[in-house]
N, C-alpha and C positions, 0 to 999 in steps of 0.2 A: 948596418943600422939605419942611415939614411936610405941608401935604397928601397930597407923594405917600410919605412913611414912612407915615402914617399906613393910606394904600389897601393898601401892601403888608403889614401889620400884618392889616388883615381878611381880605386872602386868604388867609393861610399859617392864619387861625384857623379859617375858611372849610374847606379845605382837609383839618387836624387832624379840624372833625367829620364832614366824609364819609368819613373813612379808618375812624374808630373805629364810625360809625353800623351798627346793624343790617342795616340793607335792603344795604350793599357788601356785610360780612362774607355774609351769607345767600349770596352769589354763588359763594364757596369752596366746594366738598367737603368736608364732614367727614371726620377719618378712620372709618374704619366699628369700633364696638365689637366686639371681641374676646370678651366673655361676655356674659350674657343681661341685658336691659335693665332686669329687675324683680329684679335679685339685689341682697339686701340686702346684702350684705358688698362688692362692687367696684362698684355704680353701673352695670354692664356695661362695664367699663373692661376686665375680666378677669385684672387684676394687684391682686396685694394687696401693701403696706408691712408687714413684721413688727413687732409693736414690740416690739423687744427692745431691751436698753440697751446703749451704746457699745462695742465691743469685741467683741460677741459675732460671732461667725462667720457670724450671719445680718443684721445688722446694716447696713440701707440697701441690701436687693437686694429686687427685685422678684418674685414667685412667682404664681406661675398660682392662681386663685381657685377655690374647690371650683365654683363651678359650670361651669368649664368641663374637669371629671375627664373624662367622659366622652370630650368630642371626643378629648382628648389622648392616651387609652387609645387610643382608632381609630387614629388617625397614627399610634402608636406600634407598633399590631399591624397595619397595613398596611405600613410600614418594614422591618417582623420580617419580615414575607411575602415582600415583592420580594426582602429580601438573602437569603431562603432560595432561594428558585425551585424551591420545591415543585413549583408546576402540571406540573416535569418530571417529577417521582416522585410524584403523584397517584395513580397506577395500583396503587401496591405498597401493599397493605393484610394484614390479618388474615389477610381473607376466602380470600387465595390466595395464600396462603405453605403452603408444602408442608412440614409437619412429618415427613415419610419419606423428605424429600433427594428429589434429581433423581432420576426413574425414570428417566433414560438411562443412569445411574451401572452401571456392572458391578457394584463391590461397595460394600454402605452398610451398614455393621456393625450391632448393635445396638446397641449402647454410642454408636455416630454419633446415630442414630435419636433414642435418648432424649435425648442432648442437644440436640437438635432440640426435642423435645418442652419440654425444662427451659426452653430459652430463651422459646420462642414462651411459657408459662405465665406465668415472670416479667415479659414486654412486656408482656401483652394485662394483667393485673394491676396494672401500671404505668400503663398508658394509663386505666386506669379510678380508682386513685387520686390519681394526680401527687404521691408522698411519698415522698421522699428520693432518692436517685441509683440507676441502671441500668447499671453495666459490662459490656458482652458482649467477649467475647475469642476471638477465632479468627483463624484463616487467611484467605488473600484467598478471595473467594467464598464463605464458608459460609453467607452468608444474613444477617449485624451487619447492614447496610445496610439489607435488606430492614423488619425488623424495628425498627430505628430511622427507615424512615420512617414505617412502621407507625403508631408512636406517634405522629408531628408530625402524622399524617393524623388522625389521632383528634382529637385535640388542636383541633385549628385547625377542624373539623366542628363543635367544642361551642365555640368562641369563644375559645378562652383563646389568647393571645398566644404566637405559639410561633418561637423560630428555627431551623432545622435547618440547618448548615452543616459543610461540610469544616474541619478545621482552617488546613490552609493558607490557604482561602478567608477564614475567619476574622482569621488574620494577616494579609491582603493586604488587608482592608476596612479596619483598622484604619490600615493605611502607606498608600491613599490618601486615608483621612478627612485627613491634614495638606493636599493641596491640593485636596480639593475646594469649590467655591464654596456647598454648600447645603447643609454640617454642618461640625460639626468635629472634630476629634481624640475632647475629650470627651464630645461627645453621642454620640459613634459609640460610646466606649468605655462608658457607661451606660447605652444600649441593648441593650447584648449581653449585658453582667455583671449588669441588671436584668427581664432577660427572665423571661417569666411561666415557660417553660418551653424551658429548652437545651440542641439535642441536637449535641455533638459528634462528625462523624463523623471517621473515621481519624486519627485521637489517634495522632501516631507517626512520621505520615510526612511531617510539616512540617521545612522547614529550620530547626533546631535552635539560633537563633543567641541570645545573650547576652538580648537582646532581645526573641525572640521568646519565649523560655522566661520570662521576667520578665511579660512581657504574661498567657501563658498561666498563669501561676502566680494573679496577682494574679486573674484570673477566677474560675480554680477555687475560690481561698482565700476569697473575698469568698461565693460561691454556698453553701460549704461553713459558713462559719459563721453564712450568713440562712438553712440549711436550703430554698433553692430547687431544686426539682425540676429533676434533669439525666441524660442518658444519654450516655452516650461509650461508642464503639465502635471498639477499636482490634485488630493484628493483633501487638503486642506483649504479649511476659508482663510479668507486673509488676517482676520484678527488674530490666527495659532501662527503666522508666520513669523519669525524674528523682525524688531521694530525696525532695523537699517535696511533690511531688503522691504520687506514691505512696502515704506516709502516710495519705493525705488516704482515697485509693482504699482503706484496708487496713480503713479502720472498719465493723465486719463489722455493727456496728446500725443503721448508717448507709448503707452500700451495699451491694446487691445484686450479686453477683458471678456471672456465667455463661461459663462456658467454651465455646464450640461446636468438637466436634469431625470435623462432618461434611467431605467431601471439598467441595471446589470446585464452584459448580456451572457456570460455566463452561465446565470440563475435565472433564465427566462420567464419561469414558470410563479418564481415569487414578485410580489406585490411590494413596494417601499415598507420598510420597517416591520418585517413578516414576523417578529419575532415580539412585538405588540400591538398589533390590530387584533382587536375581534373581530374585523370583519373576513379572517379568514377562516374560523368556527364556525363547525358545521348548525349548529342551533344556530347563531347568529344571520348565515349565510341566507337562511329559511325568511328571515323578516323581511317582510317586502310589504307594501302599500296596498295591495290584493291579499294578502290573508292577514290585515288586520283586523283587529273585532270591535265595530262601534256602538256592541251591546244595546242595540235597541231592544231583543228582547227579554233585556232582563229590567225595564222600568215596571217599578212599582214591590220591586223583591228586595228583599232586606239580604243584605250583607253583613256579615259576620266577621271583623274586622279585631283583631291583636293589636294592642297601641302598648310601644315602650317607653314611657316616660321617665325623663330624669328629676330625682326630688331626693330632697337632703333629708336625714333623718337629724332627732330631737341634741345629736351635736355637732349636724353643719354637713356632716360625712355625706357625699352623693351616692344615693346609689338605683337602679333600675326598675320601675316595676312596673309590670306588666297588666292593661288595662283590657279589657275584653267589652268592643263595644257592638249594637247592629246598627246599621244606616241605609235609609231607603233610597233605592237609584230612584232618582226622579226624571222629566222629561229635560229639567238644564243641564244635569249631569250631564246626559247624551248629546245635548247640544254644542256644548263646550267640548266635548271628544270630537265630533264631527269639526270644528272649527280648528280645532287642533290639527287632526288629520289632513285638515284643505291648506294649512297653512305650510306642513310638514309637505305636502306634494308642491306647493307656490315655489317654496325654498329648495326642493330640489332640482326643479326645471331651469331655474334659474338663479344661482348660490348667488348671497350678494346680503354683506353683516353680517349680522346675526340672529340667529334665535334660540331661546330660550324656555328651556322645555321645564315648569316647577310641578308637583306633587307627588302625593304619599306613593310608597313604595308598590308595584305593579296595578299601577295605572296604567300603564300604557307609552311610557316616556325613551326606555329604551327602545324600544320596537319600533318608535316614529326615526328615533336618529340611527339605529342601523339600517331602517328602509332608505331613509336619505342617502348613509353612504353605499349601499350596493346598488341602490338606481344612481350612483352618479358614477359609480366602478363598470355598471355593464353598457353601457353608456362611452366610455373608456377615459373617465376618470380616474383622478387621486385620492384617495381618503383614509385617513386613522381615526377609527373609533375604538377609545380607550378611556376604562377608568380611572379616574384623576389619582387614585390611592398608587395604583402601576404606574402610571406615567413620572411621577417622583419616585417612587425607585428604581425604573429606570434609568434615570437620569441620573440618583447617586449612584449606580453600582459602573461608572465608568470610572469612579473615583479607585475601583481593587485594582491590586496590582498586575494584575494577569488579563486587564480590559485591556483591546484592539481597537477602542475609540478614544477618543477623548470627550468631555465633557462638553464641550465648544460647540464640536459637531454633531452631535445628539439634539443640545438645544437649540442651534439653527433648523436642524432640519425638524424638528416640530414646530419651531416656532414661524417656516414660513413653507409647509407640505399645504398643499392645494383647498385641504378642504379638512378640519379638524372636528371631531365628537367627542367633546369630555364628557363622559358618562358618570354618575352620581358623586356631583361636589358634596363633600360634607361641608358639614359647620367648622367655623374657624378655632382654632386651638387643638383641632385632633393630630394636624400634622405640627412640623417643628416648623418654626423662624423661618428656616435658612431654604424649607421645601416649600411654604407658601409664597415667600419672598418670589422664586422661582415661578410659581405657577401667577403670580401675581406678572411676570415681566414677558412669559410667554404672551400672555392676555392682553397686556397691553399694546404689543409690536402690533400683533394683531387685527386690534382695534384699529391705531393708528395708521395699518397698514392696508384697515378694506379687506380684510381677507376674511374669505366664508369660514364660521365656526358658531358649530353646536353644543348646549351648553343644558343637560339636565338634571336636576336637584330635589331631593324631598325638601327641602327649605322652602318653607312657604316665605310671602314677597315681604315679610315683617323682619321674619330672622334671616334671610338674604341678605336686608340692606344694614342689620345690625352686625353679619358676621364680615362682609366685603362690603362697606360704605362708599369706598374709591370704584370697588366692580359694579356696584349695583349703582351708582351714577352716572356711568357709562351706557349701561342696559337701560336706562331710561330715557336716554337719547333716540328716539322714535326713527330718528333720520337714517337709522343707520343698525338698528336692533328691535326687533319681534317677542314680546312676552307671551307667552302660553299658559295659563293657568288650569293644568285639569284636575280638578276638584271629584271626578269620578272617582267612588270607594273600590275596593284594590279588587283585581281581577282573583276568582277564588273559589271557579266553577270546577267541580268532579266531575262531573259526567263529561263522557265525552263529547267534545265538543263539536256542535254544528259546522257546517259547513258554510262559510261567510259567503255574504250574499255580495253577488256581483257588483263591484264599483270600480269606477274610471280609474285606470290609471294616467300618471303624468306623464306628458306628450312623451315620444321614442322621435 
């Protein structure tokens, strides 16, 4: 009995020291060191202990050891790479970005061109210092994109760690980091908000949810106050941005702000807002300052003229009737056309206020403001000529549910496009409150803002100033607005029409 405890005693002791001896253990794999073997600070362990005292926030966590800064920068800007996917927009550089818009473009204004030009200055600027933030702002196509990959191409050629991504794409990394198996939520999210350098594109057009704008804030917010170099390029103005980022966007020593106002370059071929200008109607196209008619020789011929007058019957009821009058062209009639017409040619060679085109229905009032805007389109200006009845419902029909604008943007960009023609204001009370209101605040940026606009009415200068009293005191400011009264009775020739006699056009 004692003997054999005893044998079992020397095995199990036996046993203990081949378990613990060197020559087994040798037989295991180490794990392989994580930092470098002759670092004096981790052993090549690669992990350092802080020593701070109980409590403190860093307090018993492990942290990556300076000597292995380096790899972790690579990972980190190899990570940045793959979620951008650059290698797709590799191609869009400096070098061939077109600063004079798409040479397909029929018309690319000057005013286009140089903001062409502003942007590309401030990028390539950008990309050379990496100091403080880059907002470009324009319409789909104008080239944000181009120019924000621009920079990331720059960027990531000189090493600096760079991410370039959509915002939604953005979003959606972040809502699969919770199930992916090979990062997490928050490394995904200090990745992105510690990036060397961050370029946001299409800021705007992510689904807007509680969540995603908290996400998108805390980015911004965290970037903006370590002063990390970012670009966002979005196709909203700033009033539709959420009010905490905005802010953030409005620090004018802090961010660079570019507007681009070039045409799409996608849709080369159209014109700003093509989907209400008349001036891309082919009758309208025709109007030009050479085949206007200044009727000289119809003085002394009666005109046969339809008047529709408003008048209440014996209880108050309004209602229409119809006057049938003749009136002879005389030699002022023509004169005042002619004076019209010199005026119409002054104001297109040189856009600058306003003016003001009143009388009855085909006199001649259209035909002056579409010659204005296609001699300032071939020319290679901007211009919408539009009747004021369309122009309010365009403006409400961003309010349906299935509109790809918003209401914001519609009326900025009429209320500050190069060169406007509201074609026959009516009298006040035919539209509603809330659409005069509107066409009342276009008018006035307008005014206050110096910007050329055309403005023609069958309103004579009595029920002008009685239907818009606030518009029509404006238009009497000489300084800065041109009235045109042509009193000529309506154009209302059958026969076909002569061939108009040769007159100057405004200078080319």
């Amino acid at each position: 009995m004692d003997k054999r405890l005893g044998k079992t005693l020397e095995k199990v002791q036996s046993d203990t020291q081949r378990a613990s001896s060197r020559n087994i253990s040798s037989g295991i794999n180490p794990a392989p060191l994580l930092g470098k073997e002759d670092c004096p600070h981790c052993g090549g362990v690669g992990f350092l202990r802080v020593d701070v005292p109980v409590g403190h926030e860093r307090f018993g966590r492990l942290e990556p050891c300076v000597c292995r800064a380096h790899e972790i920068a690579e990972n980190a800007r190899k990570r940045l790479y793959e979620m951008s996917n650059l290698e797709r927009l590799s191609h869009l550089t400096f070098e061939n970005f077109n600063t004079s818009g798409n040479p397909k473009a029929e018309f690319v204004s000057p005013q286009e061109v140089a903001s062409l030009r502003v942007a590309f200055d401030a990028s390539e600027e950008f990309a050379k210092r990496l100091s403080g933030w880059l907002l470009l702002e324009g319409a789909y196509g104008c080239g944000k994109t181009h120019l924000a990959a621009a920079i990331a191409n720059h960027a990531v050629q000189t090493g600096v760690p760079t991410l370039f991504i959509t915002v939604p794409d953005l979003l959606d990394s972040l809502r699969f980091a919770y199930n992916d198996p090979e990062t997490t939520f928050e490394a995904r999210f200090e990745d992105i908000r510690n990036a060397r350098l961050l370029v946001m594109d299409d800021f705007g057009t992510q689904n807007a949810t509680p969540w995603a704008q908290e996400k998108l804030f805390q980015i911004i917010n965290y970037r903006y106050i370590n002063k990390l170099p970012t670009v966002i390029t979005t196709n909203l103005i700033l009033d539709e941005i959420e009010s905490r980022i905005r802010s953030r966007l409005q620090d004018a020593e802090f961010v660079k702000y570019v507007r681009i106002s070039a045409p799409d370059y996608r849709r080369p071929t159209e014109t700003s807002n093509p989907g209400i200008s008349m001036l891309s109607l082919p009758h309208i196209k025709e109007m030009s300052f050479g085949n206007f008619e200044t009727r000289d020789d119809e003085i002394g011929q009666d005109i046969v003229t339809t008047i529709v007058r408003e008048k209440q019957d014996r209880f108050g009821k309004p209602f229409k009737d119809k006057e049938i009058i003749r009136e002879k062209v005389t030699p002022q009639h023509v004169k005042r056309l002619h004076e019209a017409l010199d005026t119409a040619v002054r104001f297109a060679e040189t856009p600058h206020g306003w003016l003001v085109l009143l009388g009855q229905s085909y006199c001649g009032k259209t035909h002056l403001a579409a010659a204005i805007g296609n001699y300032r389109q071939l020319g290679g200006g901007q211009a919408i000529l539009v009747e004021v009845a369309t122009l309010l419902d365009y403006l409400k029909s961003t309010f349906r549910p299935n509109s790809d604008v918003t209401f914001d943007r519609r009326f900025y960009e009429i209320s500050t496009t190069p060169l406007l023609l509201l074609d026959d204001l009516k009298e006040s009370g035919i539209s509603s409150v809330w659409a005069e209101d509107k066409l009342y605040q276009i008018l006035n940026h307008r005014y206050y803002a110096n910007m050329p606009t055309v403005i023609t009415s069958t309103l004579d200068p009595e029920s002008f100033a009685k239907s818009y009293p606030g518009l029509w005191n404006r238009i009497l400011d000489a300084s800065k607005c041109q009235v045109c009264v042509i009193d000529m009775p309506p154009y209302r020739r059958m026969t076909k029409a002569k061939k108009p006699a040769a007159r100057k056009n405004p200078k080319g």
